[in-house]
N, C-alpha and C positions, 0 to 999 in steps of 0.2 A: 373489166377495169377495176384496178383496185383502188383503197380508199385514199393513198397517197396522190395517187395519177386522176382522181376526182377534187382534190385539192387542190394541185395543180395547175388544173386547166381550168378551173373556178379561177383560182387568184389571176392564170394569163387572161380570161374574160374580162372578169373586170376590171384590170387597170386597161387592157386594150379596148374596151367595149369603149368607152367614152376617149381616152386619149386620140388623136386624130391617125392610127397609127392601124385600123381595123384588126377585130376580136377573128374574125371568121381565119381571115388569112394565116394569124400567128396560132391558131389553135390545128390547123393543117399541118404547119411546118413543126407544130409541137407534135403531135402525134407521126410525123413521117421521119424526122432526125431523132428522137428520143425513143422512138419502137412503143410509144405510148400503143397499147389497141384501141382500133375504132370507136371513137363514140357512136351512140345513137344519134338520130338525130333527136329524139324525144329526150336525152340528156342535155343536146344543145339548146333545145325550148328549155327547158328546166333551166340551166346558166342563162339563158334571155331572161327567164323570170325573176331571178334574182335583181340583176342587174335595173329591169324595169323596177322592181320595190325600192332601189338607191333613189333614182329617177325622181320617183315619189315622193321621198321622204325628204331629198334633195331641196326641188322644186315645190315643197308643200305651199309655201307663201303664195306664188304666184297662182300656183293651180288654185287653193283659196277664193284669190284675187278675184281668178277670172269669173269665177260661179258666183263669189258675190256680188260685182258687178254687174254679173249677165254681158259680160263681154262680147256680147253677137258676133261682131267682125272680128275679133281675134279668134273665136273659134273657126270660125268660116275661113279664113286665110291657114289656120291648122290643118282642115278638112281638103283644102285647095292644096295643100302639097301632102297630104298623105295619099290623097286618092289618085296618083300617076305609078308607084309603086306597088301599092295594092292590085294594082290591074294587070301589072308586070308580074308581078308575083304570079297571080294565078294562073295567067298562061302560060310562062315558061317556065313554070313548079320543076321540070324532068329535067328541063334543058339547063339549068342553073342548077342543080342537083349534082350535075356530071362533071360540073368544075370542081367539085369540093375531090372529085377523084383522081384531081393533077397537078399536086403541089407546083410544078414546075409554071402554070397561069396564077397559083395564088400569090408564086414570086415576080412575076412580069406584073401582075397589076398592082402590086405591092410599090414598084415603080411608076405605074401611074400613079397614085396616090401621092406620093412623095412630090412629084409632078406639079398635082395640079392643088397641093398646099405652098408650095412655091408661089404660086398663082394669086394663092387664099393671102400670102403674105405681101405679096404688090398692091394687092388692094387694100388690107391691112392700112398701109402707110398712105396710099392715095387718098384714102376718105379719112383720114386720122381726123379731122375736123369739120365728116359732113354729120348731120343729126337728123338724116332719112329714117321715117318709120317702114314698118313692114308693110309692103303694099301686097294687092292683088298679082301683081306682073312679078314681084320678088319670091314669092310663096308658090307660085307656078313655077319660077325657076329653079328656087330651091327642092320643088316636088322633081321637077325632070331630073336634077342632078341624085336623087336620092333612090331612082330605078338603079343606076351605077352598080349602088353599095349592096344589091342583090348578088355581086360575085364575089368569092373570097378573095382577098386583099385587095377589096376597094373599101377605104375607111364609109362608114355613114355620118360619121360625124365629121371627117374630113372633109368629105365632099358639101353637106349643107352650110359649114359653117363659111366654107370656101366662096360657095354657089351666095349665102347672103353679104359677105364681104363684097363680092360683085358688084349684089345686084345696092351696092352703094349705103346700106344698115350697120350700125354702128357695131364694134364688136361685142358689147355686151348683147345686143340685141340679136347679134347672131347668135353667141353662145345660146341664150336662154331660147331663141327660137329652135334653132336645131332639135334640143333634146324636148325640146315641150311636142315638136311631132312625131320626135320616135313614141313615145305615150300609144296614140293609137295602133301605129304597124307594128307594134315590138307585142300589144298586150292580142290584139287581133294572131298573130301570126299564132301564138302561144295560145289562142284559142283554138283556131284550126288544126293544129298540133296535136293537142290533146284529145280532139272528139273523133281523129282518125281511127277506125278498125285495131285493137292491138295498141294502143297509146299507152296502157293504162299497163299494161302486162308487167311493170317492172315493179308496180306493187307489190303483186305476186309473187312473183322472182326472190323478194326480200331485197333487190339493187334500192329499194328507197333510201337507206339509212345511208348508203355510198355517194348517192344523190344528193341527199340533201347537205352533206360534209362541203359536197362543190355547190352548191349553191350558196352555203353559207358564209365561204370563202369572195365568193363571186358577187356577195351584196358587200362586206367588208372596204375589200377592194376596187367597187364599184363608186364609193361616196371618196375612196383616196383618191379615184381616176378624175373625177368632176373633178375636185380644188384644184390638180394640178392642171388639166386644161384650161380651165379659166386662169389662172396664175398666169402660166406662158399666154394666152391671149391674151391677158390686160397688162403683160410687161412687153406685149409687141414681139413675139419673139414664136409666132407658128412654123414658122421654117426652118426650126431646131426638129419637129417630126418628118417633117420632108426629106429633111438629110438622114434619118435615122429608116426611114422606111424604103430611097434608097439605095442604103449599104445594105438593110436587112436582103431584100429582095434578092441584091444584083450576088451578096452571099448565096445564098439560097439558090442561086440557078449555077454560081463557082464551082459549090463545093457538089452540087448532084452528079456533076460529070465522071 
C-alpha cells in the first residue's frame, strides 16, 4: 500500500466512519473498483484508532461530564448496548471476516442501511416533540441493532442512531448516544487487534510512517464526519444517507456485472 492509497482510505474512514453511510462497506468497494491492495486488517484497527481519537476529542465535554458526575446509569446503559456486540464479535470473529472478501454483500447491505435510515427518518419526524431519555429497554435495542454493523456496509452509526430514534430518544440524544458506545467496542476491538501474534510486524516492516499518514487523515476527517451528521440530524434531514447509500450500493452491484 502506498502512502497516497493510506491517505485515501484514512480520509474514506473518516468522513464514512461517523456519517450514517458505513466506513467498512465504502473502504471494500474502494479497494475492489480503485485496484487499491488489500489492507491489513491491523491498518483498519490503526484508521479505527484514529477515528476513536476524533470520538474523544469530539465528545470530551460530555465524557468529562460523565466522570465528573459519576454518572452510574449512564455508564451502565453504555455498557448494556456495548456488551450484545462484543459477544457477536467474538464468536463470529471468521465468519464476519469472510464478508469483507465479497464486495458484492458489502453492496446489498449497503442497501439495507439505506433501508433502515429510512426508518431512522419516520421516527425522526414521529417523536420530533417527544423528550424520552435513554432508558434500559432503549440501550438494549440499540446494543442488538449494533451486532448489524459487524458486516461491511451496515453503517454502526446508521443503525444505533436509527435503532434510538425508535426506541422514541430525541435526536440529539441519539446522536451523542450512538457514538458515546462506540468509545468501548471501537477502543476494545483495537485492543484485541493489536495484542494478536504478528499485530505489531509493521513496525518493523517500516509500513508505520504509511500508517500513520492514514491515520492522520482519518482523525482530520473524522471531527469533519461528526459536524456533518449532526448538522443533517438537527436539520431533520437523515434520509439524504439512505438515498445516497441506496444508489451507492445498487451501483456497486450495476456496474460488477
Amino acid at each position: 500500500m502506498s502512502g497516497m492509497q493510506a491517505i485515501l482510505s484514512g480520509i474514506v474512514q473518516g468522513l464514512t466512519e461517523f456519517l450514517p453511510v458505513s466506513s467498512s462497506g465504502h473502504l471494500v468497494l474502494l479497494h475492489k473498483f480503485f485496484g487499491f491492495a488489500e489492507s491489513s486488517m491491523f491498518f483498519d484497527v490503526c484508521l479505527h484508532a484514529a477515528t476513536l481519537a476524533a470520538v474523544l476529542l469530539y465528545f470530551r465535554k460530555d465524557i468529562a461530564g460523565i466522570i465528573r458526575e459519576k454518572n452510574i446509569k449512564l455508564i451502565a446503559y453504555i455498557s448494556i448496548a456495548t456488551v450484545p456486540a462484543v459477544i457477536a464479535a467474538l464468536v463470529f470473529e471468521d465468519k464476519i471476516e469472510l464478508f469483507f472478501a465479497d464486495y458484492r454483500k458489502s453492496a446489498y447491505m449497503l442497501i439495507v442501511t439505506g433501508l433502515v435510515l429510512f426508518s431512522g427518518q419516520f421516527f425522526l419526524r414521529k417523536n420530533e416533540n417527544k423528550q424520552k431519555p435513554v432508558s434500559f429497554g432503549t440501550s438494549l435495542f440499540v446494543g442488538i441493532a449494533q451486532i448489524f454493523a459487524l458486516l461491511p456496509g451496515i453503517s454502526r452509526s446508521g443503525m444505533t442512531i436509527s435503532a434510538g430514534l425508535a426506541g422514541g430518544v430525541t435526536r440529539k440524544e441519539a446522536f451523542r448516544f450512538s457514538f458515546l458506545i462506540s468509545i468501548p467496542i471501537v477502543a476494545g476491538a483495537v485492543i484485541y487487534k493489536v495484542l494478536k501474534p504478528g499485530a505489531l510486524d509493521v513496525v518493523a516492516s517500516g509500513m508505520w510512517i504509511t500508517y500513520a499518514f492514514g491515520m492522520l487523515a482519518a482523525f482530520v476527517t473524522g471531527l469533519a464526519g461528526l459536524h456533518l451528521v449532526w448538522k443533517f440530524l438537527k436539520a431533520g434531514k437523515l434520509y439524504v444517507f439512505g438515498v445516497y447509500c441506496v444508489l451507492l450500493g445498487s451501483a456497486a452491484l450495476l456496474f460488477s456485472k
